[in-house]
C-alpha positions in Angstrom: -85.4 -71.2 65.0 -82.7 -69.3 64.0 -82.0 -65.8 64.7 -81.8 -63.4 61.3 -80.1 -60.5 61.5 -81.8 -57.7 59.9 -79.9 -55.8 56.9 -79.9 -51.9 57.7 -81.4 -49.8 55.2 -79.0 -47.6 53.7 -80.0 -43.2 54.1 -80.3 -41.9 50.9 -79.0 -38.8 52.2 -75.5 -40.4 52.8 -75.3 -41.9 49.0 -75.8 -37.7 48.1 -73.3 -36.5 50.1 -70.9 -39.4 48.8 -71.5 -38.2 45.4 -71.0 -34.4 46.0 -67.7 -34.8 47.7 -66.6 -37.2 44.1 -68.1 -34.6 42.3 -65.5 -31.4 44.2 -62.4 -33.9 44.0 -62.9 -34.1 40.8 -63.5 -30.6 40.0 -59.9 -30.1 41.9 -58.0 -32.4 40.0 -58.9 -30.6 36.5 -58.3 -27.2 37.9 -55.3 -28.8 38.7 -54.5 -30.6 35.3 -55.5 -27.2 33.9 -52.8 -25.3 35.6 -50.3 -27.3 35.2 -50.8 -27.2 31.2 -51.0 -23.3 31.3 -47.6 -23.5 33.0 -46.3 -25.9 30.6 -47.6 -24.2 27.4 -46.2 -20.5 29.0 -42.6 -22.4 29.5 -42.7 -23.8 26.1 -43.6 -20.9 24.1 -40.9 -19.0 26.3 -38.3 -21.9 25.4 -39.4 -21.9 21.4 -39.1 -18.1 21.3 -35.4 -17.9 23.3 -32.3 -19.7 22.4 -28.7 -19.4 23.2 -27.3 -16.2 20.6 -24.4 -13.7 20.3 -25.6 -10.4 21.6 -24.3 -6.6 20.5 -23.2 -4.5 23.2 -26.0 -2.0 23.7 -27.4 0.0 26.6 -30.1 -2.5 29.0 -32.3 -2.0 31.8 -32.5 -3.7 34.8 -35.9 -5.5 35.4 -37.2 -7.5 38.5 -36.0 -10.5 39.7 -38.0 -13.5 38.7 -39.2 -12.4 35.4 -38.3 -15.2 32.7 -35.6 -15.3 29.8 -37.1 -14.7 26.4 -39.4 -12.6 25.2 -42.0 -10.1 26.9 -45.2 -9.0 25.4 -45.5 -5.3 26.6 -48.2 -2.4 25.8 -45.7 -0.8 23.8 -44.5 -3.9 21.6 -42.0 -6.9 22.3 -39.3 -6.7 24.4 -36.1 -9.4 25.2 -35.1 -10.5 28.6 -31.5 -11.3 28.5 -29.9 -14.1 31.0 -28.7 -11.4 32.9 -32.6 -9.9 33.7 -31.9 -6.9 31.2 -33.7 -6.1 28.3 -32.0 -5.7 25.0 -31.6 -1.9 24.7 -30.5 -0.2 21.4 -29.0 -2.8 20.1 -29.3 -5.5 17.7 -30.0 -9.2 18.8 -29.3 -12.4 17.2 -32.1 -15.1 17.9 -32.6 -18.5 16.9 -30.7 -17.2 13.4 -32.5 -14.0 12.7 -31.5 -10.4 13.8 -33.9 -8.2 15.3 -33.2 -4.5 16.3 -34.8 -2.9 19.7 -34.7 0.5 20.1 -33.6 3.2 23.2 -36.3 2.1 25.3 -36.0 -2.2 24.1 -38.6 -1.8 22.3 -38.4 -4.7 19.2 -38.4 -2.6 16.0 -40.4 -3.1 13.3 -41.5 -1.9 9.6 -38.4 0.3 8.5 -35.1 1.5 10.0 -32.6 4.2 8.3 -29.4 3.8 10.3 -25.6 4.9 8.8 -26.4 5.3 5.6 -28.7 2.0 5.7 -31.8 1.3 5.2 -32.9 -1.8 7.2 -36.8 -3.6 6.8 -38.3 -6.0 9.4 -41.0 -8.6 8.5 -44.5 -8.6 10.6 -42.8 -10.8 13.1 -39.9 -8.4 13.7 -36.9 -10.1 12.7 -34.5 -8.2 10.0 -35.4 -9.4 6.2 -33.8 -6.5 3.8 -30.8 -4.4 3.7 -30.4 -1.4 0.7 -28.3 1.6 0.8 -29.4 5.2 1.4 -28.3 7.0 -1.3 -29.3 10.2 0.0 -28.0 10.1 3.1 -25.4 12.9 4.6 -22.9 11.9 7.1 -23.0 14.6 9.6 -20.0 17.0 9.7 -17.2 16.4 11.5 -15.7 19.9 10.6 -12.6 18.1 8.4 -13.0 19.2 4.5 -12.8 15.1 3.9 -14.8 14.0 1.0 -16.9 10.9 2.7 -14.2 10.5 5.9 -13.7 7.0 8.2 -12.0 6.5 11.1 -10.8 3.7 12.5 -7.7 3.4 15.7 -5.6 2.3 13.1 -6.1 4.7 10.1 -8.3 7.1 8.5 -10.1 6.7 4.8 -11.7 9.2 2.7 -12.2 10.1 -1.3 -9.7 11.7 -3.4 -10.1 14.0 -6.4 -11.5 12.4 -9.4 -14.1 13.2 -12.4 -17.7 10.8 -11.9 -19.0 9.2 -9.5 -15.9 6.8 -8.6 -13.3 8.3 -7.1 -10.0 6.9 -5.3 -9.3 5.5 -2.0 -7.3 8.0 0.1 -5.5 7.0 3.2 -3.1 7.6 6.4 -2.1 5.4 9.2 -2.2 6.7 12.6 1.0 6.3 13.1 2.6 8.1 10.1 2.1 11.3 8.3 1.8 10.5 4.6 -1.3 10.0 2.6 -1.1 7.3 0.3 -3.7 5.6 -2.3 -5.6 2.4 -1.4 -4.0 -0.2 -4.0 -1.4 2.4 -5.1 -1.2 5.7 -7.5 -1.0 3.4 -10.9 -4.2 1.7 -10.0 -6.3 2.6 -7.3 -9.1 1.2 -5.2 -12.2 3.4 -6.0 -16.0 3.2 -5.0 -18.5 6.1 -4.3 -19.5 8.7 -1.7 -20.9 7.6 1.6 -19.8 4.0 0.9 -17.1 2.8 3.1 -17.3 1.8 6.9 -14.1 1.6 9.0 -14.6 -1.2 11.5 -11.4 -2.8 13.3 -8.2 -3.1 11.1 -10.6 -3.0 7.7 -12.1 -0.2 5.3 -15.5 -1.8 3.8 -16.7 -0.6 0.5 -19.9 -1.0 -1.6 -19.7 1.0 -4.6 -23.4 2.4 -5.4 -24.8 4.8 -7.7 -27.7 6.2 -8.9 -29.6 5.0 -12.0 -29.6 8.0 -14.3 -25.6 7.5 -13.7 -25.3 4.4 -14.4 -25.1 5.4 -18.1 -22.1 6.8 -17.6 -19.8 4.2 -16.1 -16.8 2.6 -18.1 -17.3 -1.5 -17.9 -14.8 -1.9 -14.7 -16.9 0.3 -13.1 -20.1 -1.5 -13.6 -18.2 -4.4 -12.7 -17.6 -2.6 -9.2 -21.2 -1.7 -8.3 -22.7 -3.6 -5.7 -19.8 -5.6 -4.7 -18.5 -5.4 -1.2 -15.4 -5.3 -0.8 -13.1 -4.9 2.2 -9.4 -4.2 2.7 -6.2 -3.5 5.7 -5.1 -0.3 4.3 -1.1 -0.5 3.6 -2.0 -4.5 2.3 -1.4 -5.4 -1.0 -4.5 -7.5 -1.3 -8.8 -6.7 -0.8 -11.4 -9.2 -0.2 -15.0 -9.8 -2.1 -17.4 -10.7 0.3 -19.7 -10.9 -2.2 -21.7 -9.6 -5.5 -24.9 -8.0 -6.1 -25.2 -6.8 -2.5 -27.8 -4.2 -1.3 -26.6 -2.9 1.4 -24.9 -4.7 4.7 -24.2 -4.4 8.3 -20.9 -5.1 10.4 -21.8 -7.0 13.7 -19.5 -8.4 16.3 -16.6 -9.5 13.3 -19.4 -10.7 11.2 -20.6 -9.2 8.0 -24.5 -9.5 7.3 -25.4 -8.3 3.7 -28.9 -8.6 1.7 -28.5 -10.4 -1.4 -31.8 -11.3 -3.3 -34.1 -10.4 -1.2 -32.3 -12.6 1.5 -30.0 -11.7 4.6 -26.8 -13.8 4.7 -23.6 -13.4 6.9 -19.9 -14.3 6.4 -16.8 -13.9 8.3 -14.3 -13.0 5.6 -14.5 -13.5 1.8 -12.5 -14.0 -1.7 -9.0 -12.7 -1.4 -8.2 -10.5 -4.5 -4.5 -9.2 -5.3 -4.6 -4.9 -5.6 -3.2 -2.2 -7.9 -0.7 -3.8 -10.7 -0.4 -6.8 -8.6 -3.9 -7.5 -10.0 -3.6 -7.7 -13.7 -2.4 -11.1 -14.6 -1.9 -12.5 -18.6 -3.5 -15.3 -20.0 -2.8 -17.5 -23.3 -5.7 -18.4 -25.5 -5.7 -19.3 -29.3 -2.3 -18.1 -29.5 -3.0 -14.8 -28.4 -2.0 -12.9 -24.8 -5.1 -11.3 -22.7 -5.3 -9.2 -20.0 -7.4 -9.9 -17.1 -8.6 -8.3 -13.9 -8.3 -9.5 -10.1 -12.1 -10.9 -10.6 -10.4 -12.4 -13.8 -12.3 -10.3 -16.0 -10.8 -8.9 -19.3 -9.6 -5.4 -18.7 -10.9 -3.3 -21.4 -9.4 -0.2 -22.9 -10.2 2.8 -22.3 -10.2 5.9 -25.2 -6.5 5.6 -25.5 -6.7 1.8 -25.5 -3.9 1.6 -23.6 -3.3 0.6 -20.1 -0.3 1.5 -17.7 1.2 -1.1 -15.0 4.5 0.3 -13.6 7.0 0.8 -16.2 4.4 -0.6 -18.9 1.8 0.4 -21.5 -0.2 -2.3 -23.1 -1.7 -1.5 -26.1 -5.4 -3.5 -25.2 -6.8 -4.4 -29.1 -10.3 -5.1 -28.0 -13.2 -6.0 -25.4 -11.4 -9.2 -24.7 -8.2 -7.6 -23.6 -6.0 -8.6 -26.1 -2.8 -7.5 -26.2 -1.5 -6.5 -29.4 2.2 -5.0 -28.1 4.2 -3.3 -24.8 6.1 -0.6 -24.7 8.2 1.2 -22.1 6.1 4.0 -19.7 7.7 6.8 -18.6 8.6 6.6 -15.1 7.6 9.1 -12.4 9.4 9.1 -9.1 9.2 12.3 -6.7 7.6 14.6 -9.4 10.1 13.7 -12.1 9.4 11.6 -14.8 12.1 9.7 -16.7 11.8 9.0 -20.8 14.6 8.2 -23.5 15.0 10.7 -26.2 17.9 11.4 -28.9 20.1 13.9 -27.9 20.8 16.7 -30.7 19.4 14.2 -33.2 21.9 11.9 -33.1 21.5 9.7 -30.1 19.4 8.3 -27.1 19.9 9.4 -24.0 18.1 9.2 -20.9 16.2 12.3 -19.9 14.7 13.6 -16.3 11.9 16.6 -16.3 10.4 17.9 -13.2 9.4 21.7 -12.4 12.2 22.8 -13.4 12.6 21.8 -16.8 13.7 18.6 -18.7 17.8 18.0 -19.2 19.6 14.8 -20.3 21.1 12.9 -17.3 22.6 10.2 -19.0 24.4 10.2 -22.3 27.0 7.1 -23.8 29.1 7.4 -26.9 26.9 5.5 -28.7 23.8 5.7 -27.1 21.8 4.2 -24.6 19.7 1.5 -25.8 17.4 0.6 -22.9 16.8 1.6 -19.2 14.9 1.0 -16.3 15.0 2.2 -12.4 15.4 -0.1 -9.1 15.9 0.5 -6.0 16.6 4.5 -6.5 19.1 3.6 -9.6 18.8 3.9 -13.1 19.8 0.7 -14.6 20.5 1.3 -18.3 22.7 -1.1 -21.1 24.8 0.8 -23.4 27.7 -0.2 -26.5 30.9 0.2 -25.2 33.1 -1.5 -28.0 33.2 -3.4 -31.6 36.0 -5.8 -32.2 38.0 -6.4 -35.1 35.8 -8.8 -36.6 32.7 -6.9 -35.9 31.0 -7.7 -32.9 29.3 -5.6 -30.6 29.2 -5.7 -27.2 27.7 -4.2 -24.8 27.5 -3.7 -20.8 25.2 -2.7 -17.8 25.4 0.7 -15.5 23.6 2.5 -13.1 23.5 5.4 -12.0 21.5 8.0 -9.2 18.2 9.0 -9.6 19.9 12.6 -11.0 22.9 10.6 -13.3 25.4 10.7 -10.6 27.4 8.2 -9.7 28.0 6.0 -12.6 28.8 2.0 -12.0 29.5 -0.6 -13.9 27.1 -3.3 -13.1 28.4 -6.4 -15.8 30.8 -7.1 -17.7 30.7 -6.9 -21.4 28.4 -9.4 -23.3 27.5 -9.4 -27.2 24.8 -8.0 -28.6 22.2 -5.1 -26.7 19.1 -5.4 -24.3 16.8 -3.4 -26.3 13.7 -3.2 -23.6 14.2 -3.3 -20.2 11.7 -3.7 -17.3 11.7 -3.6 -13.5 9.7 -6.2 -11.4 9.7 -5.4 -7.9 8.4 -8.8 -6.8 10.6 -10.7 -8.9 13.4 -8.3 -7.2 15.1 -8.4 -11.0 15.0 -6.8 -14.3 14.0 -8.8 -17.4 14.6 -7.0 -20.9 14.4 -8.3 -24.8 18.2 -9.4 -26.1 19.3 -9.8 -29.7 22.5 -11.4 -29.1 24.0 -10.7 -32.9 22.4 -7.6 -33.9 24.9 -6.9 -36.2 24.0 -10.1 -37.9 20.4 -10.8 -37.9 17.2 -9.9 -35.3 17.2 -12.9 -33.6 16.1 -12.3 -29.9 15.8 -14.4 -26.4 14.9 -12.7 -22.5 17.2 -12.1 -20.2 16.8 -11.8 -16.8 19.1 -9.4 -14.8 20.4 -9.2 -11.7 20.5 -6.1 -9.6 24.3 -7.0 -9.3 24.4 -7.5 -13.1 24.3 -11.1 -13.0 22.9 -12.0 -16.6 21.0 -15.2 -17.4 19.1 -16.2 -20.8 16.0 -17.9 -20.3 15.4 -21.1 -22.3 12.9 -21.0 -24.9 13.9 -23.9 -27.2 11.0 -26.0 -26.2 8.4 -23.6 -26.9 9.9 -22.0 -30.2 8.6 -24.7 -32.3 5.8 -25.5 -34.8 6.4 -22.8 -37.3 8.3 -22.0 -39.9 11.3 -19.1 -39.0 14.0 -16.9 -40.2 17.0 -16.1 -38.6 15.2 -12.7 -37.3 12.3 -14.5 -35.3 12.6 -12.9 -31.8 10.5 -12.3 -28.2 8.9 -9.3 -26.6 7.7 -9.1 -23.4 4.7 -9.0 -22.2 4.5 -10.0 -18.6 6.6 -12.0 -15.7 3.9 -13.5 -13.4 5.3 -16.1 -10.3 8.2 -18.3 -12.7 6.1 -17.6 -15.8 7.5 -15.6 -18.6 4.6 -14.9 -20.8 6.1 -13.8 -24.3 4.7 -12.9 -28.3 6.7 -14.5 -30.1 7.3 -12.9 -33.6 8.8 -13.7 -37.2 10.4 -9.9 -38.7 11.6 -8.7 -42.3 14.9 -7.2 -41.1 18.0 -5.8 -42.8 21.0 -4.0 -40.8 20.5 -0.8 -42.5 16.5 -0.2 -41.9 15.8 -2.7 -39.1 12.2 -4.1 -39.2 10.0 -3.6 -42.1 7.0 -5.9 -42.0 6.0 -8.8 -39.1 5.4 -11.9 -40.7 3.6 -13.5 -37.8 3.1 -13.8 -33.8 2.2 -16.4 -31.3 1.9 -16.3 -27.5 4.5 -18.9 -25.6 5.2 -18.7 -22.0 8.5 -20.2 -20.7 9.7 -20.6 -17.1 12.0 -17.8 -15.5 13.9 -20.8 -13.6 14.6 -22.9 -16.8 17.7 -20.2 -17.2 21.9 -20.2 -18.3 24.1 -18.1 -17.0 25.7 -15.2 -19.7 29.6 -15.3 -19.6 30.3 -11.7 -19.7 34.1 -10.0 -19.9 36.1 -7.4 -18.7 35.1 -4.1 -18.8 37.5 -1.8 -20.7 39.9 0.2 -19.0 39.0 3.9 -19.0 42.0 4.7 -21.2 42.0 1.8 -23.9 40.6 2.6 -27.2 38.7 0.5 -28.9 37.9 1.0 -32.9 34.4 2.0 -32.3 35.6 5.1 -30.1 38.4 5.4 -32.8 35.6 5.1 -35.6 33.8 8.0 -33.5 36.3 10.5 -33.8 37.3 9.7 -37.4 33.9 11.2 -37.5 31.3 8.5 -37.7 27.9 9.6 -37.2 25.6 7.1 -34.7 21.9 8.0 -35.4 18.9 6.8 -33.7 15.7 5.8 -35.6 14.1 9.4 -35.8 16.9 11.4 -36.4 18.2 13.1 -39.0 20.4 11.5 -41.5 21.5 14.5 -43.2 22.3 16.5 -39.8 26.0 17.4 -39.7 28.6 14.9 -38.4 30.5 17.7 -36.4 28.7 16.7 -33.2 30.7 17.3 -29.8 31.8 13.7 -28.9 33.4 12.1 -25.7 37.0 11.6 -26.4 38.7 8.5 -26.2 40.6 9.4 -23.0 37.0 10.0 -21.6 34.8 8.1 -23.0 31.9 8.1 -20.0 32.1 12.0 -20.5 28.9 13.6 -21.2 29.0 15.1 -24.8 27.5 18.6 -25.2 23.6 18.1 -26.2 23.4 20.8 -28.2 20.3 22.1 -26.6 19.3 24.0 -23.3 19.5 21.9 -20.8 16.6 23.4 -19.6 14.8 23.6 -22.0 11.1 22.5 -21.3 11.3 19.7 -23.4 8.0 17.7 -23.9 7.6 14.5 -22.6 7.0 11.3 -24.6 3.2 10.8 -25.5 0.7 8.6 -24.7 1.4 5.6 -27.2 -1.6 6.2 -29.9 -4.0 3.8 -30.0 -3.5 3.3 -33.7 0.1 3.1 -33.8 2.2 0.0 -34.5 5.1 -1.1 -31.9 8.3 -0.3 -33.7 10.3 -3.2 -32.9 13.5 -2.7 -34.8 16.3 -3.6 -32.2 19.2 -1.1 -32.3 21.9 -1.9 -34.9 25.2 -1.2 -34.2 27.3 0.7 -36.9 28.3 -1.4 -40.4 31.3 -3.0 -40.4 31.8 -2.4 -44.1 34.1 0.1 -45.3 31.4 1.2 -47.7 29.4 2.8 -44.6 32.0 4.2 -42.6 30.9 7.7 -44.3 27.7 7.4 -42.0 26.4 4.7 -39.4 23.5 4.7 -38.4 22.5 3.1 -34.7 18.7 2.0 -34.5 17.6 1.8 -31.4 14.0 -0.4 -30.7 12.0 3.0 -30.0 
């Protein structure tokens, strides 16, 4: 028989002891698993929370090694590990796109902040949602009697003088002594107290005020409020950063600003040209407007007139038009420089400072238009009539106190009636009425400093309208190589100049499109011509003004002399007043100057009518 073998009956106590030691591994391997997802989770919400940013420079302390990049939950609030181990101290912190502020002890800051003049507000999570400016806050003293002073290495800002709540721009360079106006004296940059921030090579400006003064504001100064603006003093242009801004905050060379409930950032912003460089002309419906550097009309103030350099624009309405332009008086080193008659009979250019007011430049027959470059008076004068009775006429200049007398050109027919200075064009440009003592007609000219005349072609833009022979062209502006212009239609007669304007149009013609003017020899200082003849006979040259029934007997230059200065008649220093503000109301006069008749029928009295 076979053997069996006999299957051994397993202990239960073994298949207990197998399943407890199952039971412990696994119990391992989930504390294990657990663990490792606590680990994870930490590192992930440390990695979510801290990204790579630009950091201010700010005061840190020095923490343990080990201690993770990011953020740290503390008893006192949040704080920021930087890569360095140091936590953000003081400072403000960009992260993941949003700023956040931590305080002395790198504590994350939260609810509100006031801070230079700024009020800053946090969201429940800490990160920076609202800017607005303090308006009651006071810079603290510095001991300088500086109305709301800056300071940067380069320069120094503060407020000047002025009634309201805007006031100008004041500033010095480090590295000179004088004090000159952001923008320039003629128009200035302005904003309001406790508004500007000096940071690097830029003033920044955000023109606030309070609502009970808003009332009070012209339109350009609405305009102004809560735009920021900044600007290199000494430039001759400012940047808009942007509109409707509540307050803002300048952070390694970026600018953060609120704007509708929103914090936004930029690096630079909308270049604007300053002071007169500002003001440009446009052409619409026929008509010349002025506009602003935002290129928004300029509206008039209670004169209605506005002043750029040597020009006043008479502004007709809200939408800047222009309705004429007349020569400003000219201040330079507390003088100011106008054109009056002298003794009722003639114009002359005059010079008035504290000492009085005294004629500085006189011609036989009158000077007819002026204007200063360059630390010279460049004025046009008649110097002689030929035998069949044309007038010419020729350039000087002279100092700044009517020394020096030049010829600049050579004779030409006709007279420059206007003249005007523009600096960036380096030339002058005036009206000319090349037979004045024929008919009205006029063109522009553009003038050399070295006299070099040219006429600037208007042929293609004087048509569509019916004209006389006195149709003729004021200036109104010289922009880049446009010549913006009102072309007008006149009633004129030689013996009272302009008596009605039958129509005007705006044309614009390019300064390039130009032909030279042939001009001739001067005159010897001892030739006589018959208009120098004419004046001793007696002849009596009278501007428009004057009085025709004054006596003829006045002191003239004799023909041997005939750049001598003829006795004025009055006390030279006299405190003669200066020319007024044009009225509001007033009409240009336009009437070019007309020589004397050539008939023998007016040789009793001739009368010279100069344009103003």
């Amino acid at each position: 028989m076979a053997n069996r073998k006999r299957r051994k009956k397993e202990s239960p106590v073994k298949a207990v002891f197998l399943a407890l030691i199952a039971v412990i591994i696994m119990v391992c391997a989930v504390s294990v698993v657990m663990s490792v997802y606590r680990k994870i989770s930490k590192d992930y919400e440390n990695l979510e929370q801290s990204i790579s940013s630009s950091e201010t420079t700010g005061e840190t302390i020095a923490i343990e090694n080990g201690v993770a990049t990011g953020w740290q939950l503390t008893d006192d609030g949040y704080r920021y590990v930087n890569e360095d181990e140091t936590y953000v101290t003081d400072a403000w912190k960009l992260i993941d796109g949003l700023l956040y502020h931590f305080d002395e002890n790198g504590i994350m800051s939260t609810g509100e902040l006031s801070q230079e003049g700024q009020k800053f507000t946090f969201s429940d999570k800490g990160y920076l949602k609202d800017i607005q400016a303090d308006l009651s806050w006071q810079p603290e003293s510095t001991g300088e009697n500086l109305d709301s002073l800056v300071k940067a290495n380069a320069f120094f800002c503060y407020l000047g003088e002025a009634d309201g709540p805007f006031k100008p721009i004041m500033y010095r360079k480090a590295t000179e002594t004088k004090v000159m106006t952001l923008g320039g004296e003629s128009a200035p940059e302005r904003t309001t107290r406790n508004s500007m921030r000096a940071y690097g090579d830029y003033v920044y400006y955000l023109p606030k005020v309070k609502s009970g003064q808003a009332a009070g504001l012209t339109d350009e100064e609405l305009r102004l409020c809560d735009s920021l603006f900044r600007m290199i003093p000494g430039s001759g242009e400012k940047e808009l950063i942007a509109e409707h801004v509540g307050g803002y905050l300048l952070l390694d060379n970026v600018i953060y600003y609120s704007q509708g409930g929103t914090v936004k950032s930029a690096s630079s912003g909308t270049k604007i040209a300053v002071g007169e460089k500002q003001y440009r002309v446009i052409v619409k419906d026929d008509s010349c407007f002025m506009v602003d550097g935002m290129n928004q009309p300029v509206r008039p103030d209670s004169t209605g007139v506005l002043e750029i350099g040597d020009r006043l624009y008479r502004i007709e309405n809200d939408q800047g038009k222009i309705k004429y332009v007349k020569r400003a008086q000219e201040q330079i080193g507390g003088a100011s420089y106008y054109t009056d008659t002298v003794s009722g009979q003639y114009q002359g250019i005059f010079r008035k400072d504290s000492g009085g007011a005294s004629v500085i430049v006189q011609e036989p027959y009158g000077v007819q238009s002026y204007c200063i470059a360059g630390q010279k008076i460049y004025y046009s004068a008649y110097v002689e009539k030929d035998g069949s009775g044309v007038w010419y006429s020729q350039l000087f200049k002279t100092g700044l106190d009517g020394s020096g007398k030049e010829e600049v050109s050579g004779r030409f027919p006709g007279m420059i009636g206007t003249m005007y200075y523009y600096e960036n064009a380096g030339e002058i440009y005036g009206e000319y009425h090349p037979e004045i003592w024929n008919r009205a007609y006029g063109r522009i000219v553009s003038i050399g400093l070295d006299g070099t005349i040219y006429t600037i072609n208007d042929e293609a833009v004087r048509t569509g309208e019916s004209v006389s022979d006195n149709d003729m062209l004021e200036l109104v502006m010289v922009d880049g190589d446009t010549v913006t212009c009102l072309w007008h239609d006149v009633v004129w007669n030689r013996s009272t100049g302009i008596t009605s304007t039958l129509w005007d149009k705006a044309v614009q013609v390019k300064k390039s499109d130009r032909t030279l003017l042939e001009t001739g020899q001067s005159l010897p200082p001892e030739e006589e011509t018959e208009a120098q003849t004419e004046a001793q006979d007696g002849v009596v040259i009278r501007p428009i003004g004057g009085d025709p029934t004054a006596a003829p007997d006045v002191d003239k230059p004799t023909a041997a002399n005939p750049g001598a200065a003829p006795n004025p008649g009055v006390d030279p220093n006299a405190d003669k007043p200066t020319m007024p503000v044009v009225s509001p109301d007033a009409d240009k006069p336009t009437a070019p100057a007309v020589p004397p008749s050539t008939t023998a029928a007016a040789q009793d009295e001739v009368i010279i009518k100069p344009v103003n």
